[in-house]
N, C-alpha and C positions, 0 to 999 in steps of 0.2 A: 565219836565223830559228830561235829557240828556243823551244822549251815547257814553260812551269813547273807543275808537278801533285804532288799529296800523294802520296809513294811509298807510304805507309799507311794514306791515304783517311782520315783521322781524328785522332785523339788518340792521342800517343804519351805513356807513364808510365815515368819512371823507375823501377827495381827495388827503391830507396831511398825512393820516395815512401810518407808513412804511407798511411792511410785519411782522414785528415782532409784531406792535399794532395790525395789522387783527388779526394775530393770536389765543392774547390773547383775544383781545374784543369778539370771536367767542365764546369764550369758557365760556366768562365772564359774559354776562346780557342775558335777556332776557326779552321783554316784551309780558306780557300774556292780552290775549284779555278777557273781562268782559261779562256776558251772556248778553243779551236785557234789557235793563230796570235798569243794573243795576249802582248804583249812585258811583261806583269806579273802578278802571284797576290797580290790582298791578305790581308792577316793583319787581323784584325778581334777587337776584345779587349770583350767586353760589359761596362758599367759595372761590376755587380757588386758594387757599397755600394764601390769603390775611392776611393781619393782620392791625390792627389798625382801622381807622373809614374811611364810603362809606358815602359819601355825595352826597345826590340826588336833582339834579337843575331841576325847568319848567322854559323853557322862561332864562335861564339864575337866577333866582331867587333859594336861596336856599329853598329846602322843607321841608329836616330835614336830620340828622344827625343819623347813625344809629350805633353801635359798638358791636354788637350780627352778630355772623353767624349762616344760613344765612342771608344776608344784606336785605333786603326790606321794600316796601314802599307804598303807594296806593296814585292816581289820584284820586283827588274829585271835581267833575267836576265842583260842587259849587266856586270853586278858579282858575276857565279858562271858557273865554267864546266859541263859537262856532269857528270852526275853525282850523287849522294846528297847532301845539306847539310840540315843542323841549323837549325831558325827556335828561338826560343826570345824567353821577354817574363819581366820584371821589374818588379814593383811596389816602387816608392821612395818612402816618405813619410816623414817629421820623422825622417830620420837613420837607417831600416831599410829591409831590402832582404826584399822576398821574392817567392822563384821559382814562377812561376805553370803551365808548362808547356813542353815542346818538344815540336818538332812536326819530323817530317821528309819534305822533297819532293825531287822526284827533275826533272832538269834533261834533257831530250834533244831533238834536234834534231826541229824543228813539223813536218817534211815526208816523215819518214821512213815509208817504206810499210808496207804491212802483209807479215809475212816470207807468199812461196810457196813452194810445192813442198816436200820431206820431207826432212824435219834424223832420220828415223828408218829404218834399214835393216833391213831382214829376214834372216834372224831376229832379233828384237832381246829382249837381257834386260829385263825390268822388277824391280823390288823396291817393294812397297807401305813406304811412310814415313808416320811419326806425326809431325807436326809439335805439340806439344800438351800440351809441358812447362813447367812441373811440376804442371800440374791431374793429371795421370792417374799420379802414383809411387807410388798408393793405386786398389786396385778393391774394390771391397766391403769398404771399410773396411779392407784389409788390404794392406800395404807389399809391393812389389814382392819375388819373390823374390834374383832379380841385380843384379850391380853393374857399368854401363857401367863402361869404363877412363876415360871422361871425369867419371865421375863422376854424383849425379844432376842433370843439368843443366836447363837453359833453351832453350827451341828458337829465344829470339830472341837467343839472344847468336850476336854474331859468328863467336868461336872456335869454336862449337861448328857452327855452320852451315858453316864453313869443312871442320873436318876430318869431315864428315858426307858433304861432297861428293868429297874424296881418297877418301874408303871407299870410296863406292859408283864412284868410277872403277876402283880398284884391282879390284873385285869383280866388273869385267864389265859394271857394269850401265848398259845407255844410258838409257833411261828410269826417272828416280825419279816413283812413284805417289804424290802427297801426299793424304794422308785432307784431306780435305773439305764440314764437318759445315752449310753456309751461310753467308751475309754475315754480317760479325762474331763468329764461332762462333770460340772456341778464338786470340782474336787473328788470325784468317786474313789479316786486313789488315795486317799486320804484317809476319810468317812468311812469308806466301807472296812477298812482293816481295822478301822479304830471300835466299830460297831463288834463285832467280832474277837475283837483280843480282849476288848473291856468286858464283851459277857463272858469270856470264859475266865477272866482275872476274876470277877466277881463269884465265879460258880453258880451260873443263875441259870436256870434250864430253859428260858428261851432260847430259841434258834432262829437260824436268819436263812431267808432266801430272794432273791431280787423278783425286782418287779420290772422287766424287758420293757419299755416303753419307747422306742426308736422307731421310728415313721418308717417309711416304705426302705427295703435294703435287699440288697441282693444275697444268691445263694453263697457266695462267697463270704460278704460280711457279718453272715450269721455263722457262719463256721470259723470263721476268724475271732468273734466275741467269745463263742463258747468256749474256743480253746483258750482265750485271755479272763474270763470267769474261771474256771476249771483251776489252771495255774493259779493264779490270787489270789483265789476265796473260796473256790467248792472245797477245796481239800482240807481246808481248816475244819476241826472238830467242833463249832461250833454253827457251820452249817446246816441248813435243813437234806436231807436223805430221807428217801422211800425207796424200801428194795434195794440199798447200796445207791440210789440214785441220785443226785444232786437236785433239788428244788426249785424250777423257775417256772415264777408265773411269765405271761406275756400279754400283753395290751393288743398287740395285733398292727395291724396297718389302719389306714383313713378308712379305706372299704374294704372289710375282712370279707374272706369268702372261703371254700375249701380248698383251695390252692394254698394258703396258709397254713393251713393242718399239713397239706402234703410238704410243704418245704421246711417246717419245721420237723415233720419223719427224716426226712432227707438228711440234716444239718444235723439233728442229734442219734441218729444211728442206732437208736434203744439205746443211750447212754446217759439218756437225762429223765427226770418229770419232769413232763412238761405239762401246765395250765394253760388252757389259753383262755382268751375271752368272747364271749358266747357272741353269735351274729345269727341273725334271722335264717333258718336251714341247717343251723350245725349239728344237727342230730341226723341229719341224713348223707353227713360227709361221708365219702367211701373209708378215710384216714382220720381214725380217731386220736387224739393226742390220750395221755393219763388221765385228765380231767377237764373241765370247765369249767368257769366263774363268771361269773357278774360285776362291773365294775358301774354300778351309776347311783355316786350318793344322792343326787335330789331326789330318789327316789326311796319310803322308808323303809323297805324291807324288798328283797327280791332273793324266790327258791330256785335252782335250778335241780330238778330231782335227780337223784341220785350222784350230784357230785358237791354242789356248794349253798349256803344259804347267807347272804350278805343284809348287814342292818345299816343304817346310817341317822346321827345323831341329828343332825338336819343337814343344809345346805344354803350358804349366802355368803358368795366371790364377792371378795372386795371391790370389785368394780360395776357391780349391780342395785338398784337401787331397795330393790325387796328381796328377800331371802325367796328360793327356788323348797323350799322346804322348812318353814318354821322349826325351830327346836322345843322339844315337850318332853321332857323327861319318861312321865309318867308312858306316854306312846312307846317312846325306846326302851324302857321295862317289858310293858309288852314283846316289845318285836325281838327282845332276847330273850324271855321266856320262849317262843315260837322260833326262835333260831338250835335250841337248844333240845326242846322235842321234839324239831323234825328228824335229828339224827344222821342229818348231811354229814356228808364225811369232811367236807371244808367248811366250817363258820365261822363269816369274814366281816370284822370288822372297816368300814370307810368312814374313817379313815382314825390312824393316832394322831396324827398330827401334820395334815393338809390346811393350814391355816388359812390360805389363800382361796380357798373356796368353804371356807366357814364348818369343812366337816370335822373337826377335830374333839375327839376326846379325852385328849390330853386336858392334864388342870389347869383352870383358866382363872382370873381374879371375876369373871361372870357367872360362873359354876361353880367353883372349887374344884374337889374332886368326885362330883357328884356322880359323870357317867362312869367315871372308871368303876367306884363302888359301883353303881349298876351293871354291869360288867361282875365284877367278882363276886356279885349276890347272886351271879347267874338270873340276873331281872328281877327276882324277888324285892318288893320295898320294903327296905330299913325303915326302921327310926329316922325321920329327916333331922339332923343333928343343928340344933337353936342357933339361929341367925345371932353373930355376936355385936355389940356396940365397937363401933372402931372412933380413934380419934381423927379428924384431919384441922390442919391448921392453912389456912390461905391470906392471903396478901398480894399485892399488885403496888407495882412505882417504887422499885425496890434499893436495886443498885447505884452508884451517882458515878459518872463518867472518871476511870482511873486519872485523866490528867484536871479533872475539879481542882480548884483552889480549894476546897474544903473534905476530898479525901482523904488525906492525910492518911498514907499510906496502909489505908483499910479500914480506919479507927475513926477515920468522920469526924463530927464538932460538935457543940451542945444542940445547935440546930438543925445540921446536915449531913447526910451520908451515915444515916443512923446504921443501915443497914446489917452491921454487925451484930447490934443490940438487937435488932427483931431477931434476928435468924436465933442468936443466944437463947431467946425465951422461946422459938419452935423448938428449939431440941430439945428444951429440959422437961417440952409435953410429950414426950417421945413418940410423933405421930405413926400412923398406919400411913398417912398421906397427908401431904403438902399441892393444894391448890395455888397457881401460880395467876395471877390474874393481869398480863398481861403490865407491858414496860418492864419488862423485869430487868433492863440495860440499858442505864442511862449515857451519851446522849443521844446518841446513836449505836444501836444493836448489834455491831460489828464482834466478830468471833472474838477478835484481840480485847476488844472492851470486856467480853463476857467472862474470859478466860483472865485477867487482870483485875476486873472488881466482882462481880457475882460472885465466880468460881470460889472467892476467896472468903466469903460469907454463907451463901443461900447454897454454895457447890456442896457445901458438905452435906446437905440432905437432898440431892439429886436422885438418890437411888429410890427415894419413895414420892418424889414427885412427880405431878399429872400437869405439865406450864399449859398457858394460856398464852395470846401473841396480843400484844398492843401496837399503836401507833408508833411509837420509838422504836419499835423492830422496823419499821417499815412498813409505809402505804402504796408505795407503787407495782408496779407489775415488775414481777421478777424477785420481789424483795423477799425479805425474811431469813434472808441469808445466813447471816450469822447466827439466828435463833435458831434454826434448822439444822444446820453446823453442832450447834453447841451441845442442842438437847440430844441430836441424834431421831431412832425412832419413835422416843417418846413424844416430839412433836407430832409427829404426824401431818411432816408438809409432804410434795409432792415429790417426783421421782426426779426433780431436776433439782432440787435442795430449796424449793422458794414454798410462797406459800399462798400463789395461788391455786383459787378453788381450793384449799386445803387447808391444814390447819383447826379443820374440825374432828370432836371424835369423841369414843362413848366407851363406858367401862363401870362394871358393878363394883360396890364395895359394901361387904358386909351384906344387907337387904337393902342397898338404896342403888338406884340407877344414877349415874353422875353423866353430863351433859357438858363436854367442851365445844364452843362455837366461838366463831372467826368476826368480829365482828368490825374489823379494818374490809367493809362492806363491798369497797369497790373492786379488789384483789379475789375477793372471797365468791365472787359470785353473785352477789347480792345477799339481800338480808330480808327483804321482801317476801308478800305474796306471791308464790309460783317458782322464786328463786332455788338454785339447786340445792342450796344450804336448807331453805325452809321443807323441801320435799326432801332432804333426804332424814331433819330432826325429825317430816312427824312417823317416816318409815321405821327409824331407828323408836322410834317414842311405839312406835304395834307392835317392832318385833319385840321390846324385851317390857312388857308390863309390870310394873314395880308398884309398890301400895307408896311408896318415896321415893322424890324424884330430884334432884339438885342441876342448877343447870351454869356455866359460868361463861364470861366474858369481858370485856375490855371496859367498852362506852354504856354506863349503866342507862339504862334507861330513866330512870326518876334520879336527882342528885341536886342537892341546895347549897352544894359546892360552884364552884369559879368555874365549870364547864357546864353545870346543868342538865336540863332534861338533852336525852338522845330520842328520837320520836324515832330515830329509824329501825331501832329495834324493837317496834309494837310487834310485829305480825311473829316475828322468833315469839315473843313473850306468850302471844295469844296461842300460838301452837304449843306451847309446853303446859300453858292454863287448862288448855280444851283437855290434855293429859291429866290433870289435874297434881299438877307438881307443886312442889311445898319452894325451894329456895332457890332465889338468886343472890349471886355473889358478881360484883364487878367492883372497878379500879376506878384509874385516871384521874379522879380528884384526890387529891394529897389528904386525906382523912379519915374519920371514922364514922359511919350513920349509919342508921339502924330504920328501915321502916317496917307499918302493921303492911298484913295481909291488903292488898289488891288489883285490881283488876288491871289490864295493859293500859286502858286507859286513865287511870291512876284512882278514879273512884276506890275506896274502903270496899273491901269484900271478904268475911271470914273466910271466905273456901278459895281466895285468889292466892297468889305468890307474895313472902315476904321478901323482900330485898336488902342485902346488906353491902354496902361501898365501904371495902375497907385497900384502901391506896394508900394506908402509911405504911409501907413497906420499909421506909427510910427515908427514900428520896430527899425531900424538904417536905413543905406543911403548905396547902394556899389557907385562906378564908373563906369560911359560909355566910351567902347570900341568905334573902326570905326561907324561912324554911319551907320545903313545899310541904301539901296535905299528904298528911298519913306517916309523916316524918316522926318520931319517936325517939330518936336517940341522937346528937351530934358530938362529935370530941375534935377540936384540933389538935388532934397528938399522933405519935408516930406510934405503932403501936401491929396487933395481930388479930386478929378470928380465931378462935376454938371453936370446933364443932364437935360435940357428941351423937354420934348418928346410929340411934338405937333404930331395932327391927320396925316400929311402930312412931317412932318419934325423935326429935331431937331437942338439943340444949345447946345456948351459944352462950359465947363468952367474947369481948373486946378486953385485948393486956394491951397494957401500955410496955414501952421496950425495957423497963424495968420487971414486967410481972405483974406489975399490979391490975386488980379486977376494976374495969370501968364501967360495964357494961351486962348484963347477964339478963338471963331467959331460960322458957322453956317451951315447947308449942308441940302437938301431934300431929301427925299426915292426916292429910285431906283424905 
């Protein structure tokens, strides 16, 4: 005997689904869950002004065909085996189809008990997890500082659910802590069963228990969660249990106190573990819960004896301008060797992957996987494993407006809309990253433009590009629309899709610190002394110290092109000089120049910034005026940047959109 039940308790939405498909699909299916025992789950399809026939697919497979309102249909579990499966319905009338919803339930045998006894051993590691992407790649408004190696992802995709769970095996940790904000909150009906079926699909000996995080609630709504935890996910054998117990930590309220302990006794009856989180007194509560913990990563390491000892990688919210806790590797070694010989019976990782408050030790392209290996060396230092040379290739003034006289339906002309041809020669360097410096959508930066000419050249290496925003994206408030649109969170505009104050952002590669800045100035905040953009490059320029520093932007500052000097980017320049950063890269003039090292105010300086304007992205070509001092290289040709960006040094390269070398070099970090 088998039992059929919604593994996500609800309405599952495609990631492709508009707002107008949520809409209707809300209003449209619903799957109803089947008592114990029993041998079907109907699918029940509400009228909904339908007409014509609802055809109900498992697995992709038709079921049947139904032409009575209302629509439905029953799962017989006899025709699926144990398992995850896909329900899904299709409305057919006078010759169209269209897809109304899927829905997925999860198939397991009717009789299975409830797991006892402890899947959790002492001491055991935890790591609090944010299941809760991508609502949260913005906190006050402001984009994440780091970049996962995965990317910024989705916490209900598979892959990423997948390699979330190798991590945290690799890293030690038996118990992953998932934040848990209530029923419905954050997709939990979703997330959490996916967390759960994929570790025990995988056979991976993490286990999972939540992390209660719900403000102030009454005794009722705590006994109503438990028992909707309990149902959905304690019983799966992939939960965390002590003593047959199911495992939940708790955050507590605004102002914990011992009335907390008691209404948590209360709500779980000796039927749970329960953690809670420590508050000034709680060792003198009359009601002790299982345990205690600690939850404060700006802080590096916090014991509480004899129940938990929590380390934190550092800490710096995206919406603050200095990090509440520098990150130091070599410190968090430490603080896990000392988590690990206290012999606490909880040690708690803060966090895997809270990105929104900078604690995450998940793999980032700014770390790699350095803390997780610290983590699995149990703090011991490895061999630090050799910074490798990566390639990137940049350009700026890229694309030419899909309706140009000289697009010519993507293929451009001998003079214009080269655009194909550059992108041809970035892929055959097979870059680590693509530099985008800004115009990259001519003539205006509109989605439809980008998705019509960019998309159809420069889109094909999207996945490893870091864009930049020019002036053709737009300069007024509000703007950047389409750029923001287009790139997604690799832009890194603001939470209302534009790109003011935004648009700036920071991200390692290899051994080098790379530097994106906004320099459409008046959107941006300024570009100035004092401006927020300048205080927040030299904050970003303390926290991550690099011996190589790359920084890029739009309006170059030095140029003996048709736009010339930009003077208003001194004070950016001098803030990344006083860093002591080796290159800049910008656009805007249709070319390619090359200058020596120096200073912002353009004086020759070996230990100042070299600058290289390479704008032939495609666009068209203008002419160079006088050349200014310290100028060393000109081409009017359309053409690329190679950069080789070793641990200690790099090498440039200008190709013309055929390949050919124009231009070459070599130079060491300052």
């Amino acid at each position: 005997m088998r039992k059929v039940y919604p593994a996500l308790f609800g309405l599952f939405l495609l990631a492709a689904c508009s707002q107008k498909d949520v809409a209707l699909e809300s209003q449209a299916i619903s799957l109803l869950r089947g008592e114990d025992g029993a041998t079907t789950t109907r699918l029940y399809l509400a009228p909904n002004s339908l007409r014509g026939n609802v055809l109900f697919y498992i697995d992709g497979k038709l079921l049947v065909k139904d032409t009575a309102a209302p629509f439905e249909t029953t799962v017989d579990e006899s025709r699926v085996q144990p398992g995850i499966h896909r329900a899904s319905a299709v409305n057919r009338y006078d010759g169209t189809h269209q897809h109304l919803g899927n829905f997925y339930f999860r198939v397991e045998d009717a009789l299975t008990p409830s797991p006892t006894g402890s899947n959790v051993t002492f001491p055991a590691r935890g790591a609090f997890y944010y299941p809760w992407y991508p609502e949260t790649w913005t906190v006050g408004g402001k984009h994440v500082f780091y970049t996962p190696t995965l990317g910024y992802y989705r916490s209900g995709e598979q892959s990423v659910v997948d390699g979330h769970i190798k991590a945290l095996g690799h890293a030690k940790v038996q118990v992953g802590i998932a934040s848990w904000w209530g029923q419905g909150t954050h997709y939990e009906q979703n997330r959490i069963p996916l967390l759960l079926d994929r570790t025990a699909a995988l056979g991976s000996s993490v286990k999972w228990a939540l992390y209660y995080e719900k403000g102030t609630k009454s005794q009722a709504e705590l006994v109503s969660d438990l028992a909707y935890i309990r149902t959905n996910y304690a019983n799966n054998s992939a939960y965390a249990r002590v003593d047959g117990k199911p495992v939940l930590f708790v955050y507590n309220t605004a102002n914990p106190s011992c009335a907390d302990a008691d209404a948590w006794k209360a709500a779980t009856k000796g039927e749970w573990y329960i953690s809670l989180k420590v508050f000034r007194g709680y060792r003198t509560c009359s009601t002790q819960p299982a345990a205690w913990h600690q939850y404060g990563p700006a802080v590096a390491a916090d014991q509480q004896k004899g129940y938990a000892y929590s380390v934190s990688p550092g800490f710096w919210r995206a919406d603050e301008s200095t990090p509440r806790l520098a990150r130091d590797l070599t410190r968090f070694q430490q603080n896990i060797r000392d988590m690990v010989t206290s012999n606490e019976p909880w040690q708690l990782v803060t966090t895997f992957n809270e990105w929104g408050e900078g604690t995450a030790v998940e793999s980032a392209e700014e770390w790699g996987d350095s803390y997780l290996e610290a983590l699995h060396n149990d703090g011991q230092a490895g061999a630090a494993p050799p910074a490798s040379t990566v390639t990137v290739v940049a350009t700026g003034d890229i694309s030419c407006d899909p309706a140009s006289s000289y697009f010519n339906g993507g293929d451009g002309t001998a003079g214009a809309c080269r655009q194909k041809y550059t992108q041809q020669v970035a892929t055959s360097l097979d870059p680590d990253a693509v530099l985008t410096l800004g115009d990259n959508q001519y003539d205006t930066g509109t989605l439809s433009n980008f998705r019509n000419s960019y998309d159809l050249s420069w889109g094909k290496l999207r996945s490893v590009t870091h864009p930049g925003i020019g002036n053709h994206e737009g300069q007024s408030s509000g703007s950047g629309n389409g750029y923001c649109a287009y790139f997604g969170a690799a832009a890194h505009c603001n939470e209302n899709g534009s790109q003011d104050g935004a648009a700036s952002y920071s991200f390692n590669l290899g051994a080098w610190h790379i530097v994106v800045l906004n320099s459409n100035c008046t959107v941006a905040g300024g570009c100035g002394a004092g401006s927020p953009q300048e205080q927040w490059l030299k904050a970003d320029l303390a926290a991550n110290p690099r011996q190589c520093i790359l920084a890029t932007w739009h309006h170059p500052r030095f140029s003996s092109g048709d736009h010339g000097n930009n003077v208003f980017m001194t004070d950016l320049w001098q803030a990344l000089q006083n860093a002591g950063a080796e290159v800049v890269l910008s656009g805007h003039d249709h070319g390619l120049e090359r200058f020596g090292p120096q200073r912002a105010d353009g004086s020759a300086y070996q230990g100042g910034m070299r600058q290289f304007v390479a704008g032939g992205g495609g666009k068209n070509l203008y002419s160079f005026s006088t050349p200014k001092p310290s100028s060393e290289f000109r081409a009017k040709s359309v053409g690329v940047l190679k950069l080789e960006l070793a641990p200690e040094s790099y090498t440039w390269a200008f190709l013309s959109d055929t390949g050919a070398t124009l231009d070459q070099g070599q130079a060491v970090c300052n």
